[in-house]
N, C-alpha and C positions, 0 to 999 in steps of 0.2 A: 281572640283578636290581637293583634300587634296594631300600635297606634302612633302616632306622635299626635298632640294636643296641645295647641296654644291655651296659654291662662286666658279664664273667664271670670271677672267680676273682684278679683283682689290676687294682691302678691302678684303683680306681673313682673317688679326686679329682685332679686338676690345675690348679696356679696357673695365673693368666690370661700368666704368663711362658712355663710352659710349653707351654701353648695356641697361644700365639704363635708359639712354634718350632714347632711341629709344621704348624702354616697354611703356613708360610714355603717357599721353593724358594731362597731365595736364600742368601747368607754367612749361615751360623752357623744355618742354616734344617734343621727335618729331614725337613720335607714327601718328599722326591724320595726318601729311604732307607726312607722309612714306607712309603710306599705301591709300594715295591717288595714290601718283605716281607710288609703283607698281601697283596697279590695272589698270593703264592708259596702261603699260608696256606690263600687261599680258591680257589687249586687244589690241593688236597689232594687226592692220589692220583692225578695225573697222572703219565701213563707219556714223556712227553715232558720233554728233558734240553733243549733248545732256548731259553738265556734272551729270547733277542730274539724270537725266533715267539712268545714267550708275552707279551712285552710290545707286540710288535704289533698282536698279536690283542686285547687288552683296553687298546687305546692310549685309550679313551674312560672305562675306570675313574678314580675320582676316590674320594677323601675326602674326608670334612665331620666338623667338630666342634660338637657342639650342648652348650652349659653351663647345666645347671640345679640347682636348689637343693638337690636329689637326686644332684647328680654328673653327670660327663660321659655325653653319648653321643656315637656316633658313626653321620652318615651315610656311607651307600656309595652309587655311581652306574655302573650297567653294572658290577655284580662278577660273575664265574662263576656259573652257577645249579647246579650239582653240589654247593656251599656249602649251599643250602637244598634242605626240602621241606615242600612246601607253601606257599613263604610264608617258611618259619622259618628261621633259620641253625640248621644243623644245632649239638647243644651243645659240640661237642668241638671244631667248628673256632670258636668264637666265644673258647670258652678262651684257642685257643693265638691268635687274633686281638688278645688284647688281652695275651697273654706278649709278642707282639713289641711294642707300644705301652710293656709295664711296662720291658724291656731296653734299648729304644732311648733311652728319657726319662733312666732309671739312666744306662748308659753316655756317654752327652750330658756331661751336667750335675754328676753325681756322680763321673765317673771322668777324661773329656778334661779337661772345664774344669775341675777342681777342682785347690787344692793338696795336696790329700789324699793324693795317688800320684805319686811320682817314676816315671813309666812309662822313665826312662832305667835303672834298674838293676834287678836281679836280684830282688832282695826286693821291691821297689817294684810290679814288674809282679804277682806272684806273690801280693799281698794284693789288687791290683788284680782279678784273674781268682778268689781268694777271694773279695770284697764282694759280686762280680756272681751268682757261683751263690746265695750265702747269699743273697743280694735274689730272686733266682730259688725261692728253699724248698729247693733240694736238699738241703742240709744237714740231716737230720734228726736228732733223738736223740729217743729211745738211739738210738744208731748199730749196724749189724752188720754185718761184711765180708760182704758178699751182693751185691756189684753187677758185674756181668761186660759190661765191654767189648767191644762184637760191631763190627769192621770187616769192610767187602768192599764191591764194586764195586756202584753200581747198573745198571752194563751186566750181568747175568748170564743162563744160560740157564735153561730151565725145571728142569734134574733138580740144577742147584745150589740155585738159589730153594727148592726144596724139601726139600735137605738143609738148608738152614738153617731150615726151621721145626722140623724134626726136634732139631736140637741146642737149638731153642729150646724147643719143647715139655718134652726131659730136665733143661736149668737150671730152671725151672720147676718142674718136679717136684722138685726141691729145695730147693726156696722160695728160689731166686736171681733176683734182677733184673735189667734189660736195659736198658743204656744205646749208641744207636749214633749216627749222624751223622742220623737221623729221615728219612731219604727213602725211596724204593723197592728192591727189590730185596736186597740182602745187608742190608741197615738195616731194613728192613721184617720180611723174614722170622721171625728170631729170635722179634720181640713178637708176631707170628702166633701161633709156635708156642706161644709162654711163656704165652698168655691162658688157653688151655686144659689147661691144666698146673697153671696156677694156679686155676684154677675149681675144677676136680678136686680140688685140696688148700684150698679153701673161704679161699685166701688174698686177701682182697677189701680191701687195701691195695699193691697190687703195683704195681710202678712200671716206667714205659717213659718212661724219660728220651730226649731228643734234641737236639744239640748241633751249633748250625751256625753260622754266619756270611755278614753277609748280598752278600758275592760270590759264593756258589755255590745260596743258599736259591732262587733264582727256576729254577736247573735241576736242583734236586735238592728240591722241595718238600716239606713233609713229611707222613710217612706218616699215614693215621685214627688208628693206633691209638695215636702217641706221649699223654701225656697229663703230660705234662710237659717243656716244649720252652723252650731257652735260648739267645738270642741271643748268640754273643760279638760283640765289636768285630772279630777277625779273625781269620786260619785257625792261628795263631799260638798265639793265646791259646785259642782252640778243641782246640786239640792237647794244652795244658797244663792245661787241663778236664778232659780225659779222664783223663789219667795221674793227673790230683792224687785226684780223685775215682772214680775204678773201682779195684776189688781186682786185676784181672786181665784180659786181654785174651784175647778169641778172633777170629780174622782166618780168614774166609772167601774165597773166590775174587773176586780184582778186577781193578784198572786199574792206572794211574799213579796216583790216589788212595789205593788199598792203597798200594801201592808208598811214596808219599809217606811214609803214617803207621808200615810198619814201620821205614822209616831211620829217623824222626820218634824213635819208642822203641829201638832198638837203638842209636842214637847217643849218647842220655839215659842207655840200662846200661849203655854201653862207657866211660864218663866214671868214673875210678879212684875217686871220692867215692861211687859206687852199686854200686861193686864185691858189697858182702852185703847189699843192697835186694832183695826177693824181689819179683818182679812177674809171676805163671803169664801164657808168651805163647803159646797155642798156635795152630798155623796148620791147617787143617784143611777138606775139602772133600769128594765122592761121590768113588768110583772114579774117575771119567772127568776129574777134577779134579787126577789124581795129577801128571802130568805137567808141568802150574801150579806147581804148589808145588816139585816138583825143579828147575827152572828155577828160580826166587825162590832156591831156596837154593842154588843153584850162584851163583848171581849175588851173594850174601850173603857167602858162603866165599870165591870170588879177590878179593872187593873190600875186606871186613871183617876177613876172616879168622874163623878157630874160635872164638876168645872171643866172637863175635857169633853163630856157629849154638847155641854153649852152650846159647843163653840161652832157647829155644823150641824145645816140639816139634813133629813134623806126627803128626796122625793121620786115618789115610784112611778115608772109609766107615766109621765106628764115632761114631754120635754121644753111645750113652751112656759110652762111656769119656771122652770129651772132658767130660762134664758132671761125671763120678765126679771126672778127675783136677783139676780146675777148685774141684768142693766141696772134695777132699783138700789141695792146696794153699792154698786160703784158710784154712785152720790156721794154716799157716805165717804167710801174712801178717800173721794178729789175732796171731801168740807174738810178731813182730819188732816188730807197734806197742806189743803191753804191755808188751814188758820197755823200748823207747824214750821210752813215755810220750807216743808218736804217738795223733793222732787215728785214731779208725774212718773218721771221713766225708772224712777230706782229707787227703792225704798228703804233710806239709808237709816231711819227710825227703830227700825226690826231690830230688836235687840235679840243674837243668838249666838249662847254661850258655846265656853270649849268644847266642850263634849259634843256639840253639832258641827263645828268648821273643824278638828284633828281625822286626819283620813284614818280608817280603822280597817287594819289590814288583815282579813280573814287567813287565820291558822289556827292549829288545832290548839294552841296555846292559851291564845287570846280567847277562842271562842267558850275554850271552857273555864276559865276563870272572869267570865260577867260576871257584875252584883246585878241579881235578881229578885229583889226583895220590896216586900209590901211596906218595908220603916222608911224607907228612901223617900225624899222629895217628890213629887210627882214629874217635874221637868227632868229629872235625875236618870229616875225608872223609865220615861219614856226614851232618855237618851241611850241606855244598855240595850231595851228591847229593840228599837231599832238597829243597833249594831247588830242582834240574832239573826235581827230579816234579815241585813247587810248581807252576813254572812251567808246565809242560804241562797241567796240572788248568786252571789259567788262560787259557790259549787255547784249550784245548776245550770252556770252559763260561761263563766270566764274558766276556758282550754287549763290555764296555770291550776287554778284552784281544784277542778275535777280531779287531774294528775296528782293531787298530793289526795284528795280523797280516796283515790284508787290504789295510791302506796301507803296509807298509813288509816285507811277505813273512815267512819262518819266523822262530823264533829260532836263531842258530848256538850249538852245545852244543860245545864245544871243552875236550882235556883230553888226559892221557896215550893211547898209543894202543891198549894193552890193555883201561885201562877204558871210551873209547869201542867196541872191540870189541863189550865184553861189552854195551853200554847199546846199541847199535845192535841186538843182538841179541833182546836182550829186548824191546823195543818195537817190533821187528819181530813179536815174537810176539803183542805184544798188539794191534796191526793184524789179522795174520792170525785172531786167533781176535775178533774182532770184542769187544774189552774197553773202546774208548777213546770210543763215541759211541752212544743209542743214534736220533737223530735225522740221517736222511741214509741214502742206501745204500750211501756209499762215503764210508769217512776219506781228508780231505787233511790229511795231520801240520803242526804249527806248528808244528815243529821240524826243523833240519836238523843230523845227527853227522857230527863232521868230527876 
């Protein structure tokens, strides 16, 4: 389809500076990042994980800026036609079409180039990934602990897909909201469930936040029903999005993705300064899901040890207990920010070191020189092994990263030889149960344990 589209819901003016950047492909240019993300945008609800088959296929997409006295528009050239009907862009992908134009512009300009953010330190990065959602609207007040973090795979099968609209239907019905990574599958389901939960309780301000970054948005595009979608700069600060802003986490069945974001938080509680931080983790999936998750925490407990399984529970096949215990525990967390004098909407308390906010850029370099070892701190070791998952998320889904797998072979993951035991073992499993791809009929691993 060929289109012109006026902005819907933000950034409806732009300086002729701005404009500028966005034309441009070249240094300092944001043309080539733009027009990845919409195209991600305006394949909303594709089942296809494939970044490069999706930029292949619409290798003739293009954007255009048109500036008039009334505000920008913008033209499109060969965009997906599942975007529109009739003619129309459909109104929800036109929304999150110009969230990514409002995050791209902000983060550019207001966050890289400015001196506004010392992105080298701790506090620095952390007001930085503040300004971005507060520009983004998530911030609302009055504020209420009611927002529940939904992680899981978008590789999953049908009777887990479906346990997770179950669990999202019960948050729901408690007038909880749903924030996930906005793609298909474990990210999708929840806001499935939650719409009609919420309908049913006549609550017609209900929010399905979605939280991505744009190396993984083109094979994890986002879901219809997000209706409030946040670009971060990276999977880094996307991670510390979540945490700052969710009450609580519930993690459904996944990949190396999951995998990622539990280290991602268990490393961030296991750090002595978050010792009495209350953050409900619970991991949770159907019957047949049980298996998943005893593995995850076997793998948890010889690697982390007990202070790490502390910290979450599983519950199996029971999705209203998972939402009961989820409301019950969000007491807790509104009594630790009132008596701290913490906000509701951001959880500025969360103390989480360098090693979780430095972006960690997967090459073959980095990947094989981790420290992977059992003498290490516990917060230490969770923060290298997540950088592994990082890494394999990366060469299974970001177009750049595949390309250099494919010129220079896997990456070597090298470390003690217990815990690559235990890491061979587990992502043996997740081959076997088909968790890591959902484009191809057969995984070749970018990674090789040694």
């Amino acid at each position: 389809m060929d289109a012109e589209v006026w902005p819907e819901g933000s950034l409806e003016v732009l300086s002729q500076r701005e404009v500028d950047q966005l034309r441009s492909s070249g240094e300092g240019g944001l043309y080539t990042l733009l027009r990845r993300c919409m195209l991600a945008v305006l394949n909303s609800g594709s089942q296809s994980d494939d970044a490069r088959a999706l930029l292949e296929r619409y290798k003739n997409f293009s954007v255009g800026f048109i500036q008039h006295d009334r505000g920008l528009k913008i033209s499109l050239h060969a965009a997906p036609g599942d975007a529109f009907v009739d003619g129309t862009m459909i109104r929800g992908i036109r929304e999150l079409l110009f969230a990514v134009l409002r995050d791209i512009v902000y983060t550019r300009n207001e966050v890289e180039n400015s001196s506004r953010f010392d992105l080298g330190s701790n506090s620095g990065i952390t007001d930085a990934v503040f300004h971005i959602v507060r520009n983004a609207g998530l911030l609302k007040l009055p504020a209420s602990v009611d927002l529940v973090v939904c992680w899981g795979g978008h590789v999953i099968n049908r009777a887990e897909y479906d346990y997770t609209k179950q669990v999202g239907y019960e948050l729901g019905l408690r007038g909880l909201n749903v924030c996930t990574g906005c793609g298909p599958g474990a990210m999708k389901g929840p806001m499935k469930g939650a719409t009609i939960s919420h309908a049913k309780q006549r609550i017609r301000n209900a929010r399905y936040i979605g939280i991505t970054e744009p190396g993984i948005i083109a094979a994890e595009s986002p879901n219809p029903i997000v209706n409030s979608l946040v670009i971060m700069p990276d999977i880094e600060k996307r991670l510390e999005a979540f945490v700052r802003v969710g009450h609580g986490v519930v993690i459904f069945p996944g990949g190396v993705g999951t995998t990622e974001e539990i280290l991602y938080l268990l490393g961030i509680l296991l750090h002595p300064e978050n010792k009495s931080q209350p953050m409900p983790m619970i991991m949770t999936g159907p019957a047949t899901a049980e298996p998943y998750f005893r593995q995850i925490d076997q793998f948890i407990g010889a690697t982390l040890g007990d202070a790490a399984q502390k910290r979450y529970s599983i519950i199996i096949d029971d999705p209203r207990e998972v939402a009961r215990k989820i409301r019950t525990t969000f007491e807790d967390v509104q009594e630790f920010r009132r008596q701290h004098g913490d906000a509701y909407y951001f959880n500025w308390r969360l103390v989480i070191p360098p090693d979780f906010q430095k972006p960690f850029s997967a090459t073959h370099e980095a990947m094989s020189k981790l420290d992977i070892r059992e003498e290490l701190p516990k917060h230490e070791l969770a923060a290298n092994l997540r950088r592994v998952f990082c890494g394999i998320v990366s060469g299974n889904i970001r177009e750049d990263t595949a390309a250099q797998i494919e010129r220079y072979g896997p990456f070597d993951i090298n470390g003690s030889a217990n815990i690559m035991t235990l890491l061979d073992g587990l992502l043996a499993a997740f081959v076997a149960q088909k968790r890591m791809k959902i484009a191809g009929n057969n995984y070749r691993p970018c990674y090789r344990v040694s």
